[in-house]
C-alpha positions in Angstrom: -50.7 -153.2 -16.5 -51.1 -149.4 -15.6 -47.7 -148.1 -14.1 -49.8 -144.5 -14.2 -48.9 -143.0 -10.7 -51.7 -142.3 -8.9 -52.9 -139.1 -6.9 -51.3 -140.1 -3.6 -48.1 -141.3 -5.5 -48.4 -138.1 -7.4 -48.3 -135.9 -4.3 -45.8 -137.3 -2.4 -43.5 -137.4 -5.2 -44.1 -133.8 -5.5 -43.3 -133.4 -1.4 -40.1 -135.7 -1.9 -39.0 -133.7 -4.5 -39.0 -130.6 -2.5 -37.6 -132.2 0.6 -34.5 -133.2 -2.0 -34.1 -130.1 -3.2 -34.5 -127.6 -0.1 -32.8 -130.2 2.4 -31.1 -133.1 0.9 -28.9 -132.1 -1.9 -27.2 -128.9 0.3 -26.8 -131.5 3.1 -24.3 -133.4 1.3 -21.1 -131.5 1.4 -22.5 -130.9 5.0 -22.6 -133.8 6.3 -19.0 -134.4 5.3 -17.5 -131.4 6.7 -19.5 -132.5 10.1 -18.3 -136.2 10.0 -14.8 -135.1 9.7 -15.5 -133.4 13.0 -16.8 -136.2 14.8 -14.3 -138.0 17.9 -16.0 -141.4 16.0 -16.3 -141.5 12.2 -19.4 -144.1 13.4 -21.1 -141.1 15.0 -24.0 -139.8 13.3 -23.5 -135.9 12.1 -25.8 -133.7 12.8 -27.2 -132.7 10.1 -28.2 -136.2 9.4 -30.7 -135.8 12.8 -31.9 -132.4 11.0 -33.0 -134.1 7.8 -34.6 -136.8 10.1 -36.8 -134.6 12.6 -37.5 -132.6 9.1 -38.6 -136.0 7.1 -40.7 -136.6 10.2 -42.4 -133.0 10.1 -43.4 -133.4 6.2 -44.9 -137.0 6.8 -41.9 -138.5 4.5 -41.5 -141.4 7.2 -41.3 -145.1 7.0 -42.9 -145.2 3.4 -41.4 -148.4 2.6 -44.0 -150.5 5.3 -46.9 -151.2 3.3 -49.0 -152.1 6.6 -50.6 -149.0 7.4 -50.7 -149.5 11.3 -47.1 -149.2 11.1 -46.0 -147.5 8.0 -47.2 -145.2 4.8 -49.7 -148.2 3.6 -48.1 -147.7 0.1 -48.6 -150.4 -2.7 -44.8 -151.7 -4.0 -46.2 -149.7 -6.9 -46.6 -146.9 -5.0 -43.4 -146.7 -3.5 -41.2 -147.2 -6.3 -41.0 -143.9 -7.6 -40.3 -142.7 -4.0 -37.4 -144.9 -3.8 -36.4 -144.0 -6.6 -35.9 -140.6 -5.6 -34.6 -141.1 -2.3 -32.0 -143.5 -4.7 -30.3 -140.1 -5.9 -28.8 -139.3 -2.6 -28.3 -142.8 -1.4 -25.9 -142.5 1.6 -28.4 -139.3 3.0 -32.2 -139.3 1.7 -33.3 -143.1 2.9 -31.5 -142.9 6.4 -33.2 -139.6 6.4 -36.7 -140.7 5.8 -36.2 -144.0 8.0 -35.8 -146.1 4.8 -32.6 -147.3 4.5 -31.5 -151.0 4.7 -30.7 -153.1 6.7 -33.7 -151.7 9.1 -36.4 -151.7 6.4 -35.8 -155.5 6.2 -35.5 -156.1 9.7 -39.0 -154.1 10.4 -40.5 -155.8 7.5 -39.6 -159.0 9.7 -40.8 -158.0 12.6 -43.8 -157.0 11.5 -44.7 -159.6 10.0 -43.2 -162.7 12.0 -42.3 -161.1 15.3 -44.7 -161.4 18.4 -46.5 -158.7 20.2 -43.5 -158.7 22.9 -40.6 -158.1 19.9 -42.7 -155.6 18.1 -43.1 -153.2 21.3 -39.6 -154.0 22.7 -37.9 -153.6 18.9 -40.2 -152.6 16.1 -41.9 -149.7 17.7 -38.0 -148.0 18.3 -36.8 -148.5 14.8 -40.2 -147.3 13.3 -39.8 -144.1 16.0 -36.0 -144.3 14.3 -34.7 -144.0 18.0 -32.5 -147.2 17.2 -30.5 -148.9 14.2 -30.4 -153.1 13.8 -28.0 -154.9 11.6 -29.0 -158.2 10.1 -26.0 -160.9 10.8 -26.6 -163.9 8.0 -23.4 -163.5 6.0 -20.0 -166.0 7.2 -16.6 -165.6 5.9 -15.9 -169.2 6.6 -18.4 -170.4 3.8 -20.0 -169.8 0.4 -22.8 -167.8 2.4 -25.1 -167.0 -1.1 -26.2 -170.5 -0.6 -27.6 -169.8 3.1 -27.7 -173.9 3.8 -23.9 -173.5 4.4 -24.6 -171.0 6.9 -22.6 -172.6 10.5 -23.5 -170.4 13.2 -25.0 -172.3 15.9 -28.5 -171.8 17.7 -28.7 -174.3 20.4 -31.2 -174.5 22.9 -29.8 -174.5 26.4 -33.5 -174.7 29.4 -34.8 -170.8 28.9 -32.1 -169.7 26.6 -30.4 -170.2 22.9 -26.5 -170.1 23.0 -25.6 -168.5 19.8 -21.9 -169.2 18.7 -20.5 -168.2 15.4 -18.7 -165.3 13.3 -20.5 -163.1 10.5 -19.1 -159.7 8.4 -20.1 -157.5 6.1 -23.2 -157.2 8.7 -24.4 -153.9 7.6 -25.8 -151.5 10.2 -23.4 -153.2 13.2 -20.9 -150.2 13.3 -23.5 -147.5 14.3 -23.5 -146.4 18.2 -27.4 -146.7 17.6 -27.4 -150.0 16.2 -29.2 -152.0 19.7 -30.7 -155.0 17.6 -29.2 -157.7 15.7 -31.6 -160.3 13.8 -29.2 -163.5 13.2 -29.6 -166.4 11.3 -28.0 -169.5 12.4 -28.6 -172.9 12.8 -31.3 -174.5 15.4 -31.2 -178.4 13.8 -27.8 -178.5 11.6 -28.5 -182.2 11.7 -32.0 -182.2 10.1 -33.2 -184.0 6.9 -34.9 -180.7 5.1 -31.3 -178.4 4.6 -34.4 -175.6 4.7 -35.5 -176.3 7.6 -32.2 -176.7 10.1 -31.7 -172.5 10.3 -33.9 -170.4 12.8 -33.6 -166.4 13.5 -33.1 -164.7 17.0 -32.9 -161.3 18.3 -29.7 -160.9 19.9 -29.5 -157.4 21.6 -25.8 -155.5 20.6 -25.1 -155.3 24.0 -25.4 -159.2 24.9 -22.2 -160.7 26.5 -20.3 -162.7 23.8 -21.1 -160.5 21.5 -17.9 -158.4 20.0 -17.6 -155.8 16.9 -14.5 -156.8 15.9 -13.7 -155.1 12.9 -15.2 -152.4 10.0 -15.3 -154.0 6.6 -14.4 -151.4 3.6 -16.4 -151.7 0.4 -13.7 -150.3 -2.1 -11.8 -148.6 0.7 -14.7 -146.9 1.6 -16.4 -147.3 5.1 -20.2 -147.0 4.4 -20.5 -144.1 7.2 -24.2 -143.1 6.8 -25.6 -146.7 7.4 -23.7 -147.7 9.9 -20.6 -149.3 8.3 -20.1 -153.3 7.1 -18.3 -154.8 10.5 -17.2 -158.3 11.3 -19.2 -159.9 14.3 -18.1 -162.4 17.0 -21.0 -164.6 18.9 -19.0 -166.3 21.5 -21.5 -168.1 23.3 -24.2 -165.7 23.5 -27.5 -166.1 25.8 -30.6 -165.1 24.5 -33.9 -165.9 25.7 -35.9 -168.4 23.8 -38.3 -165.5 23.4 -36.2 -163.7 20.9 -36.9 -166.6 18.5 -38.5 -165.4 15.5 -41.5 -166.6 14.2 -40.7 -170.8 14.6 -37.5 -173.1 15.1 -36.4 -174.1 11.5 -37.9 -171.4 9.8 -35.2 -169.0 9.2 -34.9 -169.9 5.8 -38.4 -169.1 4.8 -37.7 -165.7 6.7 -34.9 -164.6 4.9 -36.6 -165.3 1.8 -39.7 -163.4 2.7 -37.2 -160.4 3.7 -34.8 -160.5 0.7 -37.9 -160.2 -2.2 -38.9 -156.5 -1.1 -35.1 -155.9 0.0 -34.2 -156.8 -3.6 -36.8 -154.4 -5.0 -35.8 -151.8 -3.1 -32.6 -152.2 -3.5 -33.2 -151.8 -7.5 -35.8 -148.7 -7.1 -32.6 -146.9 -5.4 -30.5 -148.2 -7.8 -32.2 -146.0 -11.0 -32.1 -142.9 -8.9 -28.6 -143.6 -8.6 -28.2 -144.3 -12.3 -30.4 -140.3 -12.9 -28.1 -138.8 -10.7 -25.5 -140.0 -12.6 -26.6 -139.2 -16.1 -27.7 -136.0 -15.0 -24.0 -135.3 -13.7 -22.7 -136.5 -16.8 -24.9 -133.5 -18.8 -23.6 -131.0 -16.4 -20.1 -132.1 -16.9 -20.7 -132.6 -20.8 -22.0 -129.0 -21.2 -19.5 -127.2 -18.8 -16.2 -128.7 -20.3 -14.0 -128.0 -23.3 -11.8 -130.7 -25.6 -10.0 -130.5 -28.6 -11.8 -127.2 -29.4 -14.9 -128.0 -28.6 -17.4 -129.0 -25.8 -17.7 -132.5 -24.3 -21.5 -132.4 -25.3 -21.0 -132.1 -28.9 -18.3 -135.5 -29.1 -20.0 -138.1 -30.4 -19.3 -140.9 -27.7 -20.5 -138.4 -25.0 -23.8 -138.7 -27.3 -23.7 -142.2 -27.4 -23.2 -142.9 -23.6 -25.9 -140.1 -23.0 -28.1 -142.0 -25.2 -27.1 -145.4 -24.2 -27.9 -144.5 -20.1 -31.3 -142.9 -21.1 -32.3 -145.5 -23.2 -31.4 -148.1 -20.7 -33.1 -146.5 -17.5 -36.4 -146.4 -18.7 -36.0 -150.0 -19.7 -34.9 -150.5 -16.1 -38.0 -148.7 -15.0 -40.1 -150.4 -16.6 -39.4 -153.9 -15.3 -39.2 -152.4 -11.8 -42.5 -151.2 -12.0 -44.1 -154.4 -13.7 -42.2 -156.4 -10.9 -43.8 -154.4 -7.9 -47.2 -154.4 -9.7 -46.7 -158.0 -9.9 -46.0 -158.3 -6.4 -49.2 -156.3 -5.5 -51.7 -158.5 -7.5 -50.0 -162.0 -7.4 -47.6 -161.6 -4.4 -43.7 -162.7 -4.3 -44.1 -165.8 -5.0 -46.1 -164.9 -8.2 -43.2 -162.3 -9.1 -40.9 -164.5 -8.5 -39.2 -164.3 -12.2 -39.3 -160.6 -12.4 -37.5 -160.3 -9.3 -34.5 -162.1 -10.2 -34.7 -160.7 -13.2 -34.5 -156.9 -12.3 -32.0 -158.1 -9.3 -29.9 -159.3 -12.2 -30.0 -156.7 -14.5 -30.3 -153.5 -12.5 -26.9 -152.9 -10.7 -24.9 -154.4 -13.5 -26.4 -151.9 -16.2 -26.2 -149.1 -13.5 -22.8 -149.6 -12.8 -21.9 -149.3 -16.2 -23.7 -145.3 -16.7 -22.1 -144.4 -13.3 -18.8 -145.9 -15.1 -18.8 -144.3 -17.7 -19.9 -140.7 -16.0 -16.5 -141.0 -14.0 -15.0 -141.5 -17.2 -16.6 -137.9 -18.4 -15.4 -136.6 -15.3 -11.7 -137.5 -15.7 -9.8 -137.8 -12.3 -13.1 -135.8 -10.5 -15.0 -139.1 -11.2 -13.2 -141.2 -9.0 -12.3 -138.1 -6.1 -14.1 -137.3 -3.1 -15.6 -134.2 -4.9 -18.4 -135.7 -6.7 -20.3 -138.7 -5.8 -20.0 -140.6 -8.7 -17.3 -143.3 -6.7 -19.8 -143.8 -3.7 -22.2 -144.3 -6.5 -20.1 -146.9 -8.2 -19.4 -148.6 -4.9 -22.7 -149.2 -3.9 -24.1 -150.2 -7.2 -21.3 -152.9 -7.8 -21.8 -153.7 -4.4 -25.5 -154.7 -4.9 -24.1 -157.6 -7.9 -22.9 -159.6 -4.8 -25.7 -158.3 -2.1 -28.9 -160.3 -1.7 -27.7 -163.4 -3.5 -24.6 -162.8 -6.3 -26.1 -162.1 -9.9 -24.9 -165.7 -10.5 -27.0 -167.1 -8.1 -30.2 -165.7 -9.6 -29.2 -166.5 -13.1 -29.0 -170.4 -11.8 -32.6 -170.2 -10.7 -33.9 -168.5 -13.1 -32.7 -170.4 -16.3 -33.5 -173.8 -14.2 -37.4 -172.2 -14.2 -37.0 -171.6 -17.9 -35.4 -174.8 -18.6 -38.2 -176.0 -17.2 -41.3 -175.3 -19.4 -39.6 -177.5 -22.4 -39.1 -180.7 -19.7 
């Protein structure tokens, strides 16, 4: 295994970098001052468009796709480092460079299991970032981390499937942009494989019998930048039968093709989270005074220093070997080291961006710094994509495994 970056990754960290620094990090406050402008707090400030049009400019677009004809072409090894740095401003730098979930899952979908029709008609928009999707799975009627409980229903009615069901925390669905909605419900609830009964379809936002109900807070936040968490209502909604994805009964496969790079992702962002956080903590350590002397010379501001170094480049590390992995052997093959890193990644991040509030005193957990977003994300991301608990079930099952 050589996690070496290459020249290509090299040079575009170097670009990334600079895009952070010159446009990114002073965009911040910004785009704060701009939302609390805005006649909708859904509305997209303008700076946000800005950063955009300037990602765009500099090439820093769609670098997640590793199909070339429709993104960077980058290797999961490639891209890791990128993410990583895009991680450090989460709620600006992805939506910025058209990375942010949940449209990199739902045009990793599309380009892989949607037809020629659905690419042109919803891929090429949300790779030209001209529109935002959302990606309705979750139900607050049932345990929705095992998807065979999922109850919406997909019934096939001549041309047409009738979708009828309620989702939340459907991320994406509270943007004025958002104009797609991939949904996972069930096609054959009746079915002998429980694998096999749940299907996807495109259900444009603006279909009748399809209502935004409600914003979902994360913490008491409302997740501005991505388009907000919302609860959806499908009241008998008509689709064609030509915004089936892929095949009837094979929305479960789907999902699990989407969630393995989601997860990565997800955990790539997460150690830029967990830098930006140490490196706040440093700041804070060497610009503050306690019982007569500076924060950065108490010993259990050492230790958590220490501790969150330590820790990242262990994280790192089994990031990188689980997106090589995925390059040479595929998901399947990385199958392990993806539950693994989804397991340990937001639980030990959470804890550095914990204990940097903690250095921060009552700052930590105000509006001034970032460090609460921070938090709120990364101990959101222990119940997104499958609860830790869920992976650690699969995961010693495959270990118990060997020894049967």
């Amino acid at each position: 295994m050589d996690f070496a970056y290459d020249a290509r990754t090299e040079e575009l960290r170097a670009r990334l970098l600079a895009f952070m620094d010159e446009y990114v990090y002073p965009a911040e406050q910004v785009a704060h001052e701009q939302r609390a402008r805005l006649a909708s707090p859904w509305e997209t400030p303008q700076v946000v468009e800005d950063l955009k049009a300037e990602a765009r400019r500099q090439g820093l677009w769609n670098l997640f796709l590793p199909d070339a004809e429709h993104g960077a072409g980058l290797t999961n090894l490639q891209y890791a480092p990128l993410a990583e740095i895009t991680g450090r401003s989460p709620q600006l730098a992805p939506t910025a460079t058209n990375c942010a979930a949940p449209d990199t899952g739902n045009m990793e979908v599309l380009a892989q299991f949607g037809d020629e029709a659905q690419k042109k008609q919803w891929l090429q928009p949300l790779l030209a970032g001209e529109i935002r999707s959302a990606f309705a799975m979750t139900e607050p009627d049932v345990a929705s981390s095992d998807a065979t409980n999922i109850t919406t229903h997909i019934e096939r009615d001549g041309d047409e499937y009738v979708v009828t069901g309620r989702k939340w925390y459907i991320s994406g669905a509270m943007n004025p942009d958002c104009g797609i909605f991939i949904v996972m419900g069930k096609t054959d609830p009746d079915g002998e494989d429980i694998r096999r009964q749940q299907s996807m379809v495109l259900v444009p936002r603006d279909t009748p019998g399809v209502t935004v109900d409600r914003a979902m807070q994360v913490f008491g936040y409302e997740d501005h930048y991505h388009g907000g968490h919302a609860e959806v209502t499908f009241d008998h909604a008509r689709v064609p039968v030509t915004n089936l994805i892929g095949e009837e009964g094979g929305g479960f496969a789907i999902a699990q093709a989407r969630l393995g790079p989601g997860r990565i992702h997800h955990c790539m962002r997460l150690i830029g989270m967990a830098e930006r956080a140490i490196e706040l903590m440093c700041r804070r350590a060497v610009s503050r005074d306690a019982f007569g002397k500076a924060l950065a010379q108490q010993g259990v501001v050492h230790n958590w220093i220490a501790d969150a170094r330590v820790t990242v480049e262990q994280l790192r590390l089994l990031v990188l070997k689980t997106a090589w992995l995925m390059d040479t052997v595929g998901n399947r093959g990385a199958h392990t080291e993806i539950q693994a890193i989804k397991i340990a990644t937001p639980r030990a991040v959470v804890d550095i961006i914990d204990r940097a509030i903690q250095l921060h005193g009552a700052g930590g957990v105000s509006q001034d710094f970032p460090l609460a977003e921070l938090y709120a994300g990364a101990r959101t991301l222990m119940i997104a994509d499958g609860p830790d608990e869920v992976h650690q079930r699969s995961l010693a099952r495959r270990e118990i495994k060997k020894y049967l």
